[in-house]
N, CA, C and O atoms as CSV, one atom per row, in Angstrom:
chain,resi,resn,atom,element,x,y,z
A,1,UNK,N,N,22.645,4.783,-77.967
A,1,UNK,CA,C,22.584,6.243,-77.917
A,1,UNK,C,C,21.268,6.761,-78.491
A,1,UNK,O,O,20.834,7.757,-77.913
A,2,UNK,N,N,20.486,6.256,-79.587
A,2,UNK,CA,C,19.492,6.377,-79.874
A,2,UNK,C,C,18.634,6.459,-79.559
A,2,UNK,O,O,17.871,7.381,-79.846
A,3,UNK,N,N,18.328,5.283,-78.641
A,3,UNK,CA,C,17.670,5.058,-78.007
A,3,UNK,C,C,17.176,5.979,-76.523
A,3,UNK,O,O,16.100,5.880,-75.933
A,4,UNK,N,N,18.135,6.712,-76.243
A,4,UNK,CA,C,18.060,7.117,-75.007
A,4,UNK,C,C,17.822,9.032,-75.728
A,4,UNK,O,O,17.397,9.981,-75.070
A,5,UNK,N,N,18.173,9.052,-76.903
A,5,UNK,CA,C,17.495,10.773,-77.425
A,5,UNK,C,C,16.012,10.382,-77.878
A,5,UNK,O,O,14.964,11.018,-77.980
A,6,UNK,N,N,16.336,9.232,-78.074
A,6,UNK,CA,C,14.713,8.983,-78.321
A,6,UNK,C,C,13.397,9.062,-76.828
A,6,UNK,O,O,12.239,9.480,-76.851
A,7,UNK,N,N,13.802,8.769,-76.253
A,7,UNK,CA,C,12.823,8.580,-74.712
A,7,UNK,C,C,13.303,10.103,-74.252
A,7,UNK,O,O,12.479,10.463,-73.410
A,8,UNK,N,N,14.433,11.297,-74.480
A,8,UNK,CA,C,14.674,12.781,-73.670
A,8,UNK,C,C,13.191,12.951,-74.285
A,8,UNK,O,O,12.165,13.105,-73.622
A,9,UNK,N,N,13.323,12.873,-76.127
A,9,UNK,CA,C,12.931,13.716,-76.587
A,9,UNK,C,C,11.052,13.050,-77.183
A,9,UNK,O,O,10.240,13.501,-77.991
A,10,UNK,N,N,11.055,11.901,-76.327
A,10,UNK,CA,C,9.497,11.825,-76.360
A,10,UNK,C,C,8.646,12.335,-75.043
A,10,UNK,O,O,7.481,12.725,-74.963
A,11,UNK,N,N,9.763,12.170,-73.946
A,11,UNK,CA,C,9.193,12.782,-73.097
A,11,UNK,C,C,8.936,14.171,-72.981
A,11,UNK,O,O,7.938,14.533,-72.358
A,12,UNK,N,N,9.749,15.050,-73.530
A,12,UNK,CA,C,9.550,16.261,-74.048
A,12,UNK,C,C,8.284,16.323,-74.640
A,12,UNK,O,O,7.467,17.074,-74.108
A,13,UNK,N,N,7.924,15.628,-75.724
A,13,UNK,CA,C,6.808,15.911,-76.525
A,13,UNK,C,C,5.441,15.501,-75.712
A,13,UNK,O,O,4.264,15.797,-75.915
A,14,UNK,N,N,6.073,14.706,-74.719
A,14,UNK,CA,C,4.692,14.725,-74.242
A,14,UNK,C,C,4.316,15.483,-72.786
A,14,UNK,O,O,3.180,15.443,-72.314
A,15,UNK,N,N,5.245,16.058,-72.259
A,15,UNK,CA,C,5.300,17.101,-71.517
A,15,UNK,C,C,5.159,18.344,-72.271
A,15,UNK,O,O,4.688,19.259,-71.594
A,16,UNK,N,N,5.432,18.629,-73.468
A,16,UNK,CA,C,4.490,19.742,-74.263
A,16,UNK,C,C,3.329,19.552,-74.200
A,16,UNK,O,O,2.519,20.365,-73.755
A,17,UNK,N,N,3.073,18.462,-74.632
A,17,UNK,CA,C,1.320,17.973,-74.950
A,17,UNK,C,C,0.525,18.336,-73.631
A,17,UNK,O,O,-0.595,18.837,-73.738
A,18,UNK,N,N,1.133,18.071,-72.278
A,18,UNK,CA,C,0.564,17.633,-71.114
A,18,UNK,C,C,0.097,19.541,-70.531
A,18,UNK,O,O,-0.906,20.208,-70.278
A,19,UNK,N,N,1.620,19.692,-70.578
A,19,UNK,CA,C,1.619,21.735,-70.346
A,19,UNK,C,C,0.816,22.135,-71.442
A,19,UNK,O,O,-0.171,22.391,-70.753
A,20,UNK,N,N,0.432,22.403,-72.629
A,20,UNK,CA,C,-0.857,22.866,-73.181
A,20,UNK,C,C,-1.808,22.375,-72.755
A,20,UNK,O,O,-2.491,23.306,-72.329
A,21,UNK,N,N,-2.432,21.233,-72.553
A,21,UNK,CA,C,-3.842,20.886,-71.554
A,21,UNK,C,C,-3.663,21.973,-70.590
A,21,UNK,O,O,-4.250,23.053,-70.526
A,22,UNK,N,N,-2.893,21.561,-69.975
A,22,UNK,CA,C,-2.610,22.576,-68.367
A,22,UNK,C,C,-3.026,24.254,-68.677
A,22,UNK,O,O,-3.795,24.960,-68.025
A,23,UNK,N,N,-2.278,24.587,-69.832
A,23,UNK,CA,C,-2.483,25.973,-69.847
A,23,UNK,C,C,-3.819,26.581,-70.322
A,23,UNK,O,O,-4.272,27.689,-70.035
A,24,UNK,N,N,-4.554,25.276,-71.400
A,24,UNK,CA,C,-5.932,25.616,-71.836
A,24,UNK,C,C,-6.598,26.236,-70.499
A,24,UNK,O,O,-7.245,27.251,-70.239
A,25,UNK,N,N,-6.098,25.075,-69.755
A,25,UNK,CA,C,-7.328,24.549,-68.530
A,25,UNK,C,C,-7.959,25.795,-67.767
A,25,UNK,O,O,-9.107,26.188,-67.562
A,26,UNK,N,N,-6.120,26.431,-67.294
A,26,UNK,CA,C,-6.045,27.362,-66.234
A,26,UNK,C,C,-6.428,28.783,-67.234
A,26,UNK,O,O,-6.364,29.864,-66.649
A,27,UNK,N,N,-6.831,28.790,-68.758
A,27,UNK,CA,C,-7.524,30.274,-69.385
A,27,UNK,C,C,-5.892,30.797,-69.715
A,27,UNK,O,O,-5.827,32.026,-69.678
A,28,UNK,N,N,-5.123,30.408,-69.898
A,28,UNK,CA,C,-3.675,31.066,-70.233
A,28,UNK,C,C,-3.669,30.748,-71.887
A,28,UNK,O,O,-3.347,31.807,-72.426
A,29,UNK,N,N,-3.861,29.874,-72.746
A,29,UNK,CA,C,-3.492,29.800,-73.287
A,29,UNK,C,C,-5.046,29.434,-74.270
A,29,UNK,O,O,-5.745,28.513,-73.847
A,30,UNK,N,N,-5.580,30.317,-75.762
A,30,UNK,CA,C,-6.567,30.540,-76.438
A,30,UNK,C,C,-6.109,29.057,-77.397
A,30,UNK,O,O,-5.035,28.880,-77.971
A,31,UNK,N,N,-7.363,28.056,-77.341
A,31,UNK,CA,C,-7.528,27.159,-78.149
A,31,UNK,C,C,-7.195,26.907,-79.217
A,31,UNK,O,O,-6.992,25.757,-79.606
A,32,UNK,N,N,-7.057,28.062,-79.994
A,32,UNK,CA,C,-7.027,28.414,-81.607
A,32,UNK,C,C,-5.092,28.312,-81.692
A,32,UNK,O,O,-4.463,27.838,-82.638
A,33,UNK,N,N,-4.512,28.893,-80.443
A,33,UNK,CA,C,-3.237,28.826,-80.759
A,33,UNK,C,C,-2.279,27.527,-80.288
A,33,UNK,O,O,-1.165,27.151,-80.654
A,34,UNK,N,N,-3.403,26.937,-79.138
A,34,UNK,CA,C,-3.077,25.135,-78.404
A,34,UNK,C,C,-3.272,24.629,-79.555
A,34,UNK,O,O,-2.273,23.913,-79.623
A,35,UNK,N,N,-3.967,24.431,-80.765
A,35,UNK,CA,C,-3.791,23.549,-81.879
A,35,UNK,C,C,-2.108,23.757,-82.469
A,35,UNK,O,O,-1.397,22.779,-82.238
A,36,UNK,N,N,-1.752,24.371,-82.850
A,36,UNK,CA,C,-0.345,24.514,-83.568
A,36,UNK,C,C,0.623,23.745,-82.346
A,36,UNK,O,O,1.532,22.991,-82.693
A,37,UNK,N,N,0.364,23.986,-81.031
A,37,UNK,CA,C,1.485,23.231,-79.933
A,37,UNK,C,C,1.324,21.624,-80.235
A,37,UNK,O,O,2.114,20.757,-80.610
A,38,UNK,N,N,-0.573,21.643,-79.774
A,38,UNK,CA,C,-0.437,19.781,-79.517
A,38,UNK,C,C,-0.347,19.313,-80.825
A,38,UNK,O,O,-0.455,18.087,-80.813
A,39,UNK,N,N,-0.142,19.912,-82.345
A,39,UNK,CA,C,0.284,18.861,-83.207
A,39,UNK,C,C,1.724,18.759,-83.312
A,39,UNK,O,O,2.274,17.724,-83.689
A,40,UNK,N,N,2.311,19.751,-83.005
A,40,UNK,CA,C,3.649,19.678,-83.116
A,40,UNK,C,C,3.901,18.727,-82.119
A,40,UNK,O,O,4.420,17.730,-82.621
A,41,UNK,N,N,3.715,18.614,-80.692
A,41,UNK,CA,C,3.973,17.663,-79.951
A,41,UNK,C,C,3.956,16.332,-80.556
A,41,UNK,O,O,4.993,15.678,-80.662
A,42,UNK,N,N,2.307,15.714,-81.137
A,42,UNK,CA,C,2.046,15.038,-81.571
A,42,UNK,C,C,3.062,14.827,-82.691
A,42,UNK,O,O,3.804,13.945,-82.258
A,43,UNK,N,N,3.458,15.165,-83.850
A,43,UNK,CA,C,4.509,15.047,-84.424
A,43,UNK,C,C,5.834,14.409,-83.914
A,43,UNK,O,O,6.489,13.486,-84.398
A,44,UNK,N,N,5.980,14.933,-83.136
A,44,UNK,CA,C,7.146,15.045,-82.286
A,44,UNK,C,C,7.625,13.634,-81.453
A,44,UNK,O,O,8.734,13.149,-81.228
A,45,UNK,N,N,6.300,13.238,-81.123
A,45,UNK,CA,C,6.046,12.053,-80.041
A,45,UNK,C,C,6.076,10.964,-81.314
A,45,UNK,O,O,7.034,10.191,-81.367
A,46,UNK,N,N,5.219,10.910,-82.156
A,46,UNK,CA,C,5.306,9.922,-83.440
A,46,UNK,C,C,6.680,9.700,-84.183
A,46,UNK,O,O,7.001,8.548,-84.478
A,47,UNK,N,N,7.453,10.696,-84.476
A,47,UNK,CA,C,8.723,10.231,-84.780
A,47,UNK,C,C,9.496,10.032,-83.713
A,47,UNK,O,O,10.645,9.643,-83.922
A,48,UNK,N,N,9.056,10.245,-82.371
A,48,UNK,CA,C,10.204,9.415,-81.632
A,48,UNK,C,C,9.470,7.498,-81.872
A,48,UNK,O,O,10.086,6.535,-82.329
A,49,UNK,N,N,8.465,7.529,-81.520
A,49,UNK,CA,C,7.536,6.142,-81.345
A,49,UNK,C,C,8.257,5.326,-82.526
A,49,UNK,O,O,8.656,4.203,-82.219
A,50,UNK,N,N,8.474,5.782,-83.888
A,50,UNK,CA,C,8.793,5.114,-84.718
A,50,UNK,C,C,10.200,5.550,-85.989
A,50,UNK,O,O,10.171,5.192,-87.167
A,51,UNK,N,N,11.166,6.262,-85.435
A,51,UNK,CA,C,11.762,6.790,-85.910
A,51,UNK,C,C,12.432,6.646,-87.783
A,51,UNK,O,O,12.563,7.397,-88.749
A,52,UNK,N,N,12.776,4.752,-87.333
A,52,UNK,CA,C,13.314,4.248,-88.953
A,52,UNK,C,C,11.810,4.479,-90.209
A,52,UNK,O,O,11.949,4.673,-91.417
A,53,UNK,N,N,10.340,4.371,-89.385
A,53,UNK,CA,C,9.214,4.296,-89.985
A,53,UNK,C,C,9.012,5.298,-90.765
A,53,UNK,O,O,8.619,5.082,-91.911
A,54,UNK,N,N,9.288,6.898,-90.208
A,54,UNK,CA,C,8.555,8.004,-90.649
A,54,UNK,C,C,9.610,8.835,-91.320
A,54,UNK,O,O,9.417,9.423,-92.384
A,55,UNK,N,N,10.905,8.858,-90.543
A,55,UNK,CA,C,12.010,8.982,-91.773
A,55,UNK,C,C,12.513,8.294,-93.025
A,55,UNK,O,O,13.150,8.888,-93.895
A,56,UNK,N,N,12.278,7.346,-93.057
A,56,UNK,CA,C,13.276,6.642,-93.663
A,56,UNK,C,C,12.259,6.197,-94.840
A,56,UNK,O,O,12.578,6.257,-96.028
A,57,UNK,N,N,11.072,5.770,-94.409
A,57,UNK,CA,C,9.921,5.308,-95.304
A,57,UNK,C,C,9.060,6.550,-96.239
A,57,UNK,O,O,9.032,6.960,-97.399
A,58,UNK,N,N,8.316,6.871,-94.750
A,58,UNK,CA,C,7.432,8.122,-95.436
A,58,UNK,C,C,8.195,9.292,-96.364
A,58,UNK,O,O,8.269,9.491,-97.577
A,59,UNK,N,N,8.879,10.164,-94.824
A,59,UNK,CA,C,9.300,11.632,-95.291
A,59,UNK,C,C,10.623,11.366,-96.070
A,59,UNK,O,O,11.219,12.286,-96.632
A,60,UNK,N,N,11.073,10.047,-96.086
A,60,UNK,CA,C,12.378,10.222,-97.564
A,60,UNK,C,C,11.733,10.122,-99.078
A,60,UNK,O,O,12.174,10.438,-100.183
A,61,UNK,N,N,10.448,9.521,-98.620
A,61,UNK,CA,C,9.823,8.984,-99.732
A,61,UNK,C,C,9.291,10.285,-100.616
A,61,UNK,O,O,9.508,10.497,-101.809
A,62,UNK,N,N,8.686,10.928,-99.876
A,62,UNK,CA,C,7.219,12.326,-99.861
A,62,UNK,C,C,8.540,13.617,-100.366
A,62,UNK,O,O,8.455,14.296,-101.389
A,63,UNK,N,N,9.719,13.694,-99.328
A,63,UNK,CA,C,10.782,15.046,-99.762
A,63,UNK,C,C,11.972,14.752,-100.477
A,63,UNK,O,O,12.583,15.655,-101.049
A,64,UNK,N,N,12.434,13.336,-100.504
A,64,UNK,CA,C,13.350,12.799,-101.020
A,64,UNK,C,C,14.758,13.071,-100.221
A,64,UNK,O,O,15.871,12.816,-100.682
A,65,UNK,N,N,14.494,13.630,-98.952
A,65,UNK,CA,C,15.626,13.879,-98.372
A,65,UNK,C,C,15.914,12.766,-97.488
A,65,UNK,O,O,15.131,12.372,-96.623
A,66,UNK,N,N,17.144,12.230,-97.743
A,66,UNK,CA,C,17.860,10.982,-96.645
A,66,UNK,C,C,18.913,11.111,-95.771
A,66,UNK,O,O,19.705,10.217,-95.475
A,67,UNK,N,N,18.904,12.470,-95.282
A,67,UNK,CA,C,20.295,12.771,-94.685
A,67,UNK,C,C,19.286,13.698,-92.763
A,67,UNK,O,O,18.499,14.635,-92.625
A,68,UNK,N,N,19.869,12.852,-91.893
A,68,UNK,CA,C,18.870,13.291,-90.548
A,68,UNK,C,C,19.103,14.858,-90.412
A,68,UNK,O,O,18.190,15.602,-90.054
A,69,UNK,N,N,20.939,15.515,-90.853
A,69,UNK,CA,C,20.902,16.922,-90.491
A,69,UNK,C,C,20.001,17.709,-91.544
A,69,UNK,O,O,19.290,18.644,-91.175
A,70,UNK,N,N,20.051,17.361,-92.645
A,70,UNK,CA,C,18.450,17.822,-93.837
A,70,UNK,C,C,17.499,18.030,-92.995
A,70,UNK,O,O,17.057,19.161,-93.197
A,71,UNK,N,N,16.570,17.138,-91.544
A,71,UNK,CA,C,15.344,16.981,-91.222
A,71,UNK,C,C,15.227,17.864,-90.087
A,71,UNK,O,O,14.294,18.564,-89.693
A,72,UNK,N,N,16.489,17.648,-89.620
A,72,UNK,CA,C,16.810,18.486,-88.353
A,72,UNK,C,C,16.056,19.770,-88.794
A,72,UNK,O,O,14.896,20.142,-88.616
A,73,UNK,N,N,17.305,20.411,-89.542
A,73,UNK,CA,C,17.054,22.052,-90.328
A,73,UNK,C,C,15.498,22.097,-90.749
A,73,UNK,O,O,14.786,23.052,-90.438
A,74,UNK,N,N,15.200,21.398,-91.211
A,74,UNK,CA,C,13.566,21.458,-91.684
A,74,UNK,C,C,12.552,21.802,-90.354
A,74,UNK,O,O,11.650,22.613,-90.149
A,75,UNK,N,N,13.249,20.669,-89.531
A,75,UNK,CA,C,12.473,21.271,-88.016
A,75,UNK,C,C,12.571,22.014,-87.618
A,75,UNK,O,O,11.596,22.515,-87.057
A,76,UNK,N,N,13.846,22.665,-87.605
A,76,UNK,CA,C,14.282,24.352,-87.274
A,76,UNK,C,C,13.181,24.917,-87.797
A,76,UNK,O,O,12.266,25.070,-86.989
A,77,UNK,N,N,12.865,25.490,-89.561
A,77,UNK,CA,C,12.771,26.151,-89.669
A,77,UNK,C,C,11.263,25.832,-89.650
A,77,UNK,O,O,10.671,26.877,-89.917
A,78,UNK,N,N,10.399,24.823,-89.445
A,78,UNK,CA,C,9.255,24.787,-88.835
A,78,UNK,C,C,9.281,25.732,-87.573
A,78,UNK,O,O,8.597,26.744,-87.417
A,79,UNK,N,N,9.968,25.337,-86.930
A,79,UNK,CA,C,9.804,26.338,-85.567
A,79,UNK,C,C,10.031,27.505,-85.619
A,79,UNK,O,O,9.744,28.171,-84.624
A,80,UNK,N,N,10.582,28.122,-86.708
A,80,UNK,CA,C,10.923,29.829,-86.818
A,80,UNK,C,C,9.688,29.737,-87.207
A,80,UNK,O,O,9.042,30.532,-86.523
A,81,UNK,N,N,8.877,29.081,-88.091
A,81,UNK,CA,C,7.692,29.769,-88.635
A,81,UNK,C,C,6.646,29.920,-87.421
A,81,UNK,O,O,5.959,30.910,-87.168
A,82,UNK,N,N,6.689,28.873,-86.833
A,82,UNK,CA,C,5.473,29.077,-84.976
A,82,UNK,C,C,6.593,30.549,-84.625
A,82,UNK,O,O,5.961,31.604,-84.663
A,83,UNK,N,N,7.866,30.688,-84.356
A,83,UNK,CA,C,7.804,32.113,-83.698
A,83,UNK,C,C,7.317,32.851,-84.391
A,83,UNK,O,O,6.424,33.537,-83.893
A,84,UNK,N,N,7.668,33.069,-85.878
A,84,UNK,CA,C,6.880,34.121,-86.842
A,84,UNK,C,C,5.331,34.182,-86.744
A,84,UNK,O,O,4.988,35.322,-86.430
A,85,UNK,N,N,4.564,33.564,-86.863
A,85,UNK,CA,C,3.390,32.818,-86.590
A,85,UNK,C,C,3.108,34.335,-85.606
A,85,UNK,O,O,2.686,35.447,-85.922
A,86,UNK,N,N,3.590,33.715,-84.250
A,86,UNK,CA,C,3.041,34.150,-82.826
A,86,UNK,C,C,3.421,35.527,-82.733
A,86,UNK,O,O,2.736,36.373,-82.158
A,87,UNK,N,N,5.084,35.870,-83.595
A,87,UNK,CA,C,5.352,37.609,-83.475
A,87,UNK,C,C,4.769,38.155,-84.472
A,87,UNK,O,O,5.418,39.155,-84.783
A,88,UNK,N,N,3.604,37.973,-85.338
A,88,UNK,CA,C,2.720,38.400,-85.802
A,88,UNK,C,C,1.325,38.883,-84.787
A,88,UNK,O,O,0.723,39.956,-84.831
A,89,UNK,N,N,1.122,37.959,-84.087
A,89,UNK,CA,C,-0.148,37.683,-83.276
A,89,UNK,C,C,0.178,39.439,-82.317
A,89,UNK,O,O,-0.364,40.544,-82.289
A,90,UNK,N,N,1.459,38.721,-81.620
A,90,UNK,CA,C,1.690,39.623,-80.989
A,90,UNK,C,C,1.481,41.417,-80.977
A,90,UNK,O,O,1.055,42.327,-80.266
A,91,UNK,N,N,2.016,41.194,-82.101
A,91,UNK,CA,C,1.810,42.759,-83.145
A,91,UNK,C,C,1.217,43.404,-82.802
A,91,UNK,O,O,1.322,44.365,-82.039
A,92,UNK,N,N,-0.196,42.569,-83.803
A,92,UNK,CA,C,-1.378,42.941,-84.001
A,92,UNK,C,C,-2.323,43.754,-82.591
A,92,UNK,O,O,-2.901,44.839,-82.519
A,93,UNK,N,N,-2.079,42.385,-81.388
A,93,UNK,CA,C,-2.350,42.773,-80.160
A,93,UNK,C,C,-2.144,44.105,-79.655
A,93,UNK,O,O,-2.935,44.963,-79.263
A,94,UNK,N,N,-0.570,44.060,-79.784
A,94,UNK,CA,C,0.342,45.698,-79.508
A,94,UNK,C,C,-0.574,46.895,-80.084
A,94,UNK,O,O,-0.931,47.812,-79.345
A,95,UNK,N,N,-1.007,46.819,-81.722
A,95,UNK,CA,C,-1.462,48.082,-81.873
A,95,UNK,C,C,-2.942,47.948,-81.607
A,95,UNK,O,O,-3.715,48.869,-81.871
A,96,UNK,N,N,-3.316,46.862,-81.113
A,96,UNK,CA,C,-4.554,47.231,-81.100
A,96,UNK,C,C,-4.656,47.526,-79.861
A,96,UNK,O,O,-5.597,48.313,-79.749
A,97,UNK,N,N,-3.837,47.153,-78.147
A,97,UNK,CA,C,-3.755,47.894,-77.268
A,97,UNK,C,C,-3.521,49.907,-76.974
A,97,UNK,O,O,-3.882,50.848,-76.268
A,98,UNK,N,N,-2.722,49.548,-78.041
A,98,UNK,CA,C,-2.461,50.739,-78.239
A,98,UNK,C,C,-3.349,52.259,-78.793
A,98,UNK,O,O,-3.365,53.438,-78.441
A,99,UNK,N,N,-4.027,51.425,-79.841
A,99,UNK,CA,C,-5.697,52.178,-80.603
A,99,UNK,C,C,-6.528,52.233,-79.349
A,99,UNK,O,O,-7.084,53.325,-79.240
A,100,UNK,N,N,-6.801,51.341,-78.305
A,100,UNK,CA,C,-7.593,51.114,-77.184
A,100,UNK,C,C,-7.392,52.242,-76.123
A,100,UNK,O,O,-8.206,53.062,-75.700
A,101,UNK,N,N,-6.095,52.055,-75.818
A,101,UNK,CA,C,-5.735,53.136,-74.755
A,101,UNK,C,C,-6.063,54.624,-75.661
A,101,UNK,O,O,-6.913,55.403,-75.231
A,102,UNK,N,N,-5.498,54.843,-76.611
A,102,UNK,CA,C,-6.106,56.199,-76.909
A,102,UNK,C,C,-7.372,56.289,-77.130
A,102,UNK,O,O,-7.798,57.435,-76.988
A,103,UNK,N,N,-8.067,55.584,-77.396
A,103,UNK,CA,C,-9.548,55.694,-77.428
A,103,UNK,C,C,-10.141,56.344,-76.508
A,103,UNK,O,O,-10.584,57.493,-76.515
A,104,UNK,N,N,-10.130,55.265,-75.413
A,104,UNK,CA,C,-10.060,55.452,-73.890
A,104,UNK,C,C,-9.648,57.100,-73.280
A,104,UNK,O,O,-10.317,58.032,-72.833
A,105,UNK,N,N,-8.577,56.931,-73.470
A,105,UNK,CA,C,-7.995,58.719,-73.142
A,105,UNK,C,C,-8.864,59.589,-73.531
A,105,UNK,O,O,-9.368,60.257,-72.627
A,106,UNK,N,N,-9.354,59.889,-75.062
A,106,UNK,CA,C,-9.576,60.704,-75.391
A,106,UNK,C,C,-11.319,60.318,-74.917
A,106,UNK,O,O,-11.908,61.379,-74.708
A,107,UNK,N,N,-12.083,59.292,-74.745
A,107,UNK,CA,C,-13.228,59.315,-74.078
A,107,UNK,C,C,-13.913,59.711,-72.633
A,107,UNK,O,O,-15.071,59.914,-72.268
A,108,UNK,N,N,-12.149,59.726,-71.756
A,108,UNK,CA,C,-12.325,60.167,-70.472
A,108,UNK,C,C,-12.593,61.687,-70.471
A,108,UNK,O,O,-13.578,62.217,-69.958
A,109,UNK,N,N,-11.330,62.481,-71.279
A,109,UNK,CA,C,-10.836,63.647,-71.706
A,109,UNK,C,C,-12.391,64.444,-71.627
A,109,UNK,O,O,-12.776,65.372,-70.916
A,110,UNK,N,N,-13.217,63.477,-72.901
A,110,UNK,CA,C,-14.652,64.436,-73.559
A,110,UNK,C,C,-15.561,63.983,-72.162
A,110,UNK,O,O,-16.398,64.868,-71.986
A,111,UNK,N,N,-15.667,63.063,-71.258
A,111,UNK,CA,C,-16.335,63.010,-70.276
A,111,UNK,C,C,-16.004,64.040,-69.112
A,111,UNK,O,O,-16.873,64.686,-68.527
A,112,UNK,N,N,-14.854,64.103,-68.888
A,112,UNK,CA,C,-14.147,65.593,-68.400
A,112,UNK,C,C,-14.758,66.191,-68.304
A,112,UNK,O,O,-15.292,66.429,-67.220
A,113,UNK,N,N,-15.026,66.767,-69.366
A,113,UNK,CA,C,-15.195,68.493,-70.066
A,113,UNK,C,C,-16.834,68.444,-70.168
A,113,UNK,O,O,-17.490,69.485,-70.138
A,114,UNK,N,N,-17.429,67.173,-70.287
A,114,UNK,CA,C,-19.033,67.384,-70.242
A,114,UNK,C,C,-19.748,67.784,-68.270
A,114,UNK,O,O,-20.465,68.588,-67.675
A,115,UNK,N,N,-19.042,66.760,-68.063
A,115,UNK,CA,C,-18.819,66.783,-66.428
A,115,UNK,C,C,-18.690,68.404,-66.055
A,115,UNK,O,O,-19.658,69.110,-65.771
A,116,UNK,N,N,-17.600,68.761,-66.100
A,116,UNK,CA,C,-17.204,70.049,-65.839
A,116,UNK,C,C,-18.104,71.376,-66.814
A,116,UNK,O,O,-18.122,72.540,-66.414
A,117,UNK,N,N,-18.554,71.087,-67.651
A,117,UNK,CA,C,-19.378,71.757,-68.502
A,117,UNK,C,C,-20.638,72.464,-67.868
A,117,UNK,O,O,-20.887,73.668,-67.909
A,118,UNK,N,N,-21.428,71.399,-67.236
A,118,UNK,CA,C,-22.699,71.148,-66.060
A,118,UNK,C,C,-22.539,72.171,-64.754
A,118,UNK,O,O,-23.353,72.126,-63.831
């Protein structure tokens, strides 16, 4: 059984890895935010590659935790922090679209009125 969540879930990681290349490639996706994907992949792909190695040795060693639903949850809440992460990004974007468009408005507005001024 192990064996076979092990190969879903490396292929996963490396079909993450593969779709961020892809998305760099095609201009969808900004470099700065493909680093946080392909290490997580990378992560991801390494504890499948060696599972008894990096649990059981390293990260019981480094957190002291020996229980897999402990690592699970830890991965969870790695991944809330990439959504938090990105609904930050997002935000920021929002008001700064938002500062833009009124800018804009009110630059057409005074071009208007100079236009029509003449």
């Amino acid at each position: 059984m192990l064996i076979k969540v092990q190969l879903v879930v490396g292929t996963l990681s490396i079909v993450l890895i593969f779709l961020t290349f892809e998305l760099i490639r095609k201009g969808k996706i900004r470099e700065e935010y493909s680093l946080l994907w392909f290490s997580t992949g990378s992560v991801i792909f390494l504890f499948t590659l060696w599972p008894e190695f990096f649990l059981s040795q390293i990260f019981s060693r480094v957190t002291g935790i020996f229980y897999l639903s402990a690592i699970v949850l830890i991965a969870f809440f790695f991944l809330l922090l990439i959504v938090f992460h990105f609904s930050v990004v997002i935000s920021q974007l929002t008001h700064q679209n938002k500062e833009l468009a009124q800018r804009y408005a009110l630059l057409e507005l005074e071009f208007k009125s100079l236009k029509n001024g003449r």
